[in-house]
C-alpha positions, 0 to 999 in steps of 0.5 A: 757730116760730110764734108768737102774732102773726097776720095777717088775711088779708082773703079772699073765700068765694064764688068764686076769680074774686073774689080777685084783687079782694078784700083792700082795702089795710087789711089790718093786722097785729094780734095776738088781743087787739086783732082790732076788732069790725068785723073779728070782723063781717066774720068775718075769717079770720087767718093765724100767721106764720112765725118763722125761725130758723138753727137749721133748717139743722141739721136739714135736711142729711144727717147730721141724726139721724132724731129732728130731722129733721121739726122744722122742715120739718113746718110748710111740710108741714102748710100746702103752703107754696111758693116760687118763684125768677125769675132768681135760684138763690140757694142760701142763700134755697132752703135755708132755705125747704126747711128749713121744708118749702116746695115750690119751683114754677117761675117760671110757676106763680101759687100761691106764698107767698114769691118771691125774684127777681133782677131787677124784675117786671112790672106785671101781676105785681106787680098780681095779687098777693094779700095773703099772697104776699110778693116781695123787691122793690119796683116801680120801684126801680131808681131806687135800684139802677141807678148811673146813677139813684140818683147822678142822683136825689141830685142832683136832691135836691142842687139841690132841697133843701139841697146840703149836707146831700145831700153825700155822693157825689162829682163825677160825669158820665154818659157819653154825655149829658155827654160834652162837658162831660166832655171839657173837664173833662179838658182843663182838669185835664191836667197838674194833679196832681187825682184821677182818675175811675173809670168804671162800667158803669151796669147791672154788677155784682162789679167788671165793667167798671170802670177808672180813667181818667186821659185821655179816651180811656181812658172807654170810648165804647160803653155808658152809664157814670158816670163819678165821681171817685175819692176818692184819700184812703181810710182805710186799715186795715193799710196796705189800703184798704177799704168797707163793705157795710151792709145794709138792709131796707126794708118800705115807702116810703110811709111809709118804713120803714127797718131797718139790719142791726146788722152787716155786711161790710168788703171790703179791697183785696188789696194795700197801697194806693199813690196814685201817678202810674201806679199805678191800673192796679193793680186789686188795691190800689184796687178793693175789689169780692171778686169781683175780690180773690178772684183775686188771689195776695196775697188771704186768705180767712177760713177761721177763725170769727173777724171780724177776719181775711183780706181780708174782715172784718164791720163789727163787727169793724173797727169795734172795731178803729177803737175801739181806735185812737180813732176815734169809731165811734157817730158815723161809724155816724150819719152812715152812717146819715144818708147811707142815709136821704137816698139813701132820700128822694131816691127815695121821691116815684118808688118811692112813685108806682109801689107806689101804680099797682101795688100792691094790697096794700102788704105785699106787697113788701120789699126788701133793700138792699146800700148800698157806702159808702166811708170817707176819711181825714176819716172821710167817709163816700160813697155807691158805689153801691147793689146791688139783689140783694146777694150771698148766696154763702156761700163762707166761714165768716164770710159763712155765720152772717152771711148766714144771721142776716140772711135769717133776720130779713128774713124775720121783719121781713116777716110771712110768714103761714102760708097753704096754697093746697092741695096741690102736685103734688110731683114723683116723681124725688129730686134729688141735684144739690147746690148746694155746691161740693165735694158735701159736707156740713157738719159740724153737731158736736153739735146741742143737742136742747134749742136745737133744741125751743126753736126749733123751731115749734109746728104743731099747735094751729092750723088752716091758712089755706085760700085759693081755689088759681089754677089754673096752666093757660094759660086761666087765665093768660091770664085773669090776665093780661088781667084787669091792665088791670082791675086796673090801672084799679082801683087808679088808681082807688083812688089817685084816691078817696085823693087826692080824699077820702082825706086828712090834712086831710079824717079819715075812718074809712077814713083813720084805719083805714089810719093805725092799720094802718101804727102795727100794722104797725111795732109788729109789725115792731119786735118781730120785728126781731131784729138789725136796727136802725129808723132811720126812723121814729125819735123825733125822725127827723121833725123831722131829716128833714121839710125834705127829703122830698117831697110824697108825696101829701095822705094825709101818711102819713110825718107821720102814722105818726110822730105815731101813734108819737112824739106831736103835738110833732113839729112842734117844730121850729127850722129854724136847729138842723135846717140846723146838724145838717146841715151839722155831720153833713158837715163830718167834717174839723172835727168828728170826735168827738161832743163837738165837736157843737154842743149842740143838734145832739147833742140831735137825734142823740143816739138815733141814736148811742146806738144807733149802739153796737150796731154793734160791741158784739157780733161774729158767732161770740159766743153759741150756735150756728152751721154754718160753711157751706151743709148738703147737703140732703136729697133727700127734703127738697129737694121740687120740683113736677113743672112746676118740675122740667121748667121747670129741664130746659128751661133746662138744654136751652137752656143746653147749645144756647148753650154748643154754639152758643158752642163751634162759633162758636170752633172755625170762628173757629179753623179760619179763622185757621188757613186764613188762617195757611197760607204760599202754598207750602204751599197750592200743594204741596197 
């Protein structure tokens, strides 16, 4: 749907050659009321932006009736919209850019709107990347994803700031580097009845290589691990041993600007929990990752539209379970939320640092989080680790409406506008390759023509965006890429003018245009929200959290943008109250219940926990509609270019090689054990 909310696309008119050096950063996102002057002077052309929705899934699958069918694909048709994904075949995300009607491109060609990768991009990527493209990542924040790093950096902030209020993630060593101190940790603890530790490969994810070591010498030696200790004393639901998956967006780092979705996922081991001498080789009751759950014999999927069963619930519904047993949920969400926000600002100086290198347009980037917290008998909640692409797989009805209301809204809080980079050659073949497992589609029951017009976008009425359209061939990307360095010295550049002249302290009209477009762009983020929840900025989140952020740079756009929001009076603040609030925030075993905080201390998080009842107020299958899975799409609507469809075939090639390479290894392996396995007799009467 588009609605009225527009985004300046500041674009050059001359020459495509001037693009990539247009578009300063005060690329601001406004709506038509309050388009300035200066812009109306600078005949600055905007953008509508995209509204997604999880009713275009029902008008995108087989069974669609031929009335609804063009509903919502009509508007990525009309503008040329495209996509592309880079190491990453995330089926949810490439069906509902094509229920919208992009085109997808391969991973080489530059003429995209939207890309969703699986991994960290180049610097000379990220550098040439035009206001209107928006990527799931920002540079450098494997600082946050990598396990290694995020534990490391707490750390660091431990040291730096107030240890107390950074303690949430347990006792840990990094392997090799602390090798020797880990050994006589061991040594020191053998015979004593203390909680073992747990390794983790530092780069793996879904539960690969992770065991639980009592000895030394069951840390494996050859790879960097973290190697933290294992919290034995879980809170236990049925008898089972859970954590959470919570999932949160943020747009930018500097400032910060974090949204938390107001639901999530409660993953539970499959069997029954036991904290016993000799019991942790039982992978099934004390690791809780799905993908290892899964392939136990005792695991439940969720096969019911409900939140509240199997071995994988939502976190709405086990916090209403929690409710029920008494347990203060809105105060346990606080503190969950604290520990995100902590993680955040112990990484921002670094994230921050490398967006300022290599950005040229700040809203280019967005990224969504899967923060695993676990929480122990004391309600405490602790960091595990934080996922850099959380898993969109929807292989069960509650992962499916879920998941689909999540990208559904990360897309909308990241302002996609509507700009067409001219027609993209489409190729000719129809693609009936289907993601689903079983080939089959899903049963969309009776469509609601009245939901579907009331979702469904407006595209007449308003002229797409023309954008100048980078040529995809090699001259040309080779002309891209060694204009990087260009670009590279440009936005130091920049940076350098913003530190000299550019500050707080020194207001400019450049200064307070920038300021003005960061108060735009969370007024419009806020209203496209959806289900998400803005935990920072919030009122009085500056007088919570200004003790412990870094200094970013003289441009003070974290105090700035919350003065803009929430007034001067921000500076009020009483260090001895802030130090309290901290520290009461972790003390769970003395203070479990909200009345038990001290009354200025509720002052300060008494938004937070009224808020924090979103959380469990409303579960997932309540109110309209929803598929209980992934739709097949239809061929004609699942459009490729022609150098995407050849860019797949050669990875499929390469594919087949390496499995064949793989096969052939085998089998010699094979028939040389078997030569070897021949008893000396035989070979003589041979």
């Amino acid at each position: 749907m588009v609605n009225d909310d527009i985004v300046p696309m500041l674009i050059p008119a001359k020459q495509e050659d001037e693009e990539l050096d247009s578009a300063s950063d005060d690329d601001q996102v406004v709506s038509p009321a309050t388009v300035s002057p200066r812009q109306k002077e600078r005949n600055v052309p905007t953008a509508p932006l995209i509204t997604f929705t999880p009713h275009a899934l029902k008008c995108i699958g087989m069974k669609t009736k031929p009335s609804l069918r063009a509903r919502f694909t009509a508007l990525g048709e009309a503008h040329s919209m495209t996509f592309k994904m880079f190491k990453s075949e995330t089926p949810l995300i490439k069906t509902l850019l094509h229920s919208y009607g992009f085109t997808q491109c391969s991973s080489q060609n530059p003429n995209f709107n939207v890309l969703w990768t699986g991994t960290h991009l180049r610097a000379h990527t990220m550098r040439t990347l035009a206001p209107w493209q928006r990527i799931n990542h920002f540079p450098r924040s494997f600082e946050l994803t990598r396990k290694d790093r995020c534990y490391l950096n707490i750390d660091r902030a431990k040291q730096f700031f107030n240890a107390t209020a950074f303690d949430f993630i347990p006792e840990f060593y990094v392997t090799p580097n602390h090798t020797e101190h880990l050994k006589k940790v061991f040594e020191d603890e053998e015979g004593k009845s203390t909680a073992p530790f747990i390794v983790k490969p530092v780069r793996s994810s879904r539960g690969r290589g992770i065991v639980i070591a009592e000895k030394m010498d069951e840390v494996p030696a050859s790879s960097q691990m973290l190697v933290s200790r294992y919290i034995d004393d879980p809170l236990l639901v049925n008898g089972h041993k859970f954590d959470l998956r919570i999932y949160v967006l943020v747009t930018s780092f500097h400032p910060l600007i974090v949204y938390i979705y107001n639901d999530g996922l409660a993953r539970f081991a499959s069997e029954k929990y036991v904290n016993e001498e000799g019991s942790y080789g039982q992978t099934f009751s004390h690791l809780t990752n799905y993908s290892l759950n899964k392939f136990s014999k005792d695991f439940e999927k969720n096969k019911e539209m409900t939140d509240d069963a199997g071995h994988k619930w939502t976190l709405g519904g086990l916090l209403r379970r929690l409710h029920k047993d008494g347990i203060d949920t809105e105060l346990m969400m606080v503190r969950i939320e604290d520990l995100i926000i902590k993680t955040l600002l112990s990484v921002q100086n670094r994230v921050a640092a490398a967006c300022r290198n290599m950005l040229i347009h700040s809203k280019c980037c967005f990224e969504l989080f899967g923060f695993d917290v676990l929480i122990d008998s004391d309600l405490k909640p602790w960091l595990l680790e934080v996922n850099l692409s959380p898993s969109l797989a929807c292989d069960a009805p509650l992962d499916s409406v879920l998941k689909t209301r999540l990208i559904c809204d990360t897309f909308n809080v990241a302002c996609i506008p509507l700009v067409s980079r001219g027609e993209p050659k489409v190729s000719d073949e129809i693609d009936d390759d289907e993601d689903s497992d079983d080939g089959s589609d899903v049963d969309c029951g009776k469509v609601d023509d009245d939901e579907i017009n009331k979702a469904a976008p407006r595209v007449g009425g308003q002229p797409p965006i023309k954008v100048p359209r980078m040529k995809g061939s090699l001259a040309i990307a080779t002309k891209i890429k060694k204009r990087s360095t260009i670009l590279r010295k440009s936005a130091l550049n920049f940076n350098r003018d913003i530190s000299s002249g550019y500050s707080a302290e020194r207001v400019s009209p450049a200064y307070e245009a920038k300021a003005r477009s960061h108060v735009s762009k969370v007024n419009l983020e806020t209203k496209r929200r959806g289900n998400f929840i803005r935990v920072f900025p919030r009122r009085l989140s500056w007088i919570m959290y200004s003790s412990l952020m870094e200094n970013v740079g003289s441009e003070k756009w974290d105090k700035r943008l919350h003065t803009d929001l929430y007034g001067s009076d921000i500076d009020v603040i009483d260090p001895e109250v802030v130090r309290r609030a901290h520290e009461e925030l972790m003390s769970t075993g003395a203070i479990q219940h909200a009345s038990r905080l001290s009354e200025d201390v509720k002052k300060l998080v008494e938004l937070s926990l009224d808020e924090a009842k979103e959380y469990r107020m409303k579960g997932i299958f309540e109110g309209g509609s929803f598929l209980p899975g992934l739709p097949k799409i239809r061929p004609q609507a699942r459009k490729r270019t022609q150098s995407c469809v050849e860019s797949d075939e050669a990875k499929e090639e390469i594919r087949r090689e390496q499995r064949e390479a793989l096969l052939a290894a085998a089998a010699a392996d094979q028939k040389d054990k078997d030569d070897q396995a021949v008893p000396d007799a035989d070979v003589a009467m041979v």
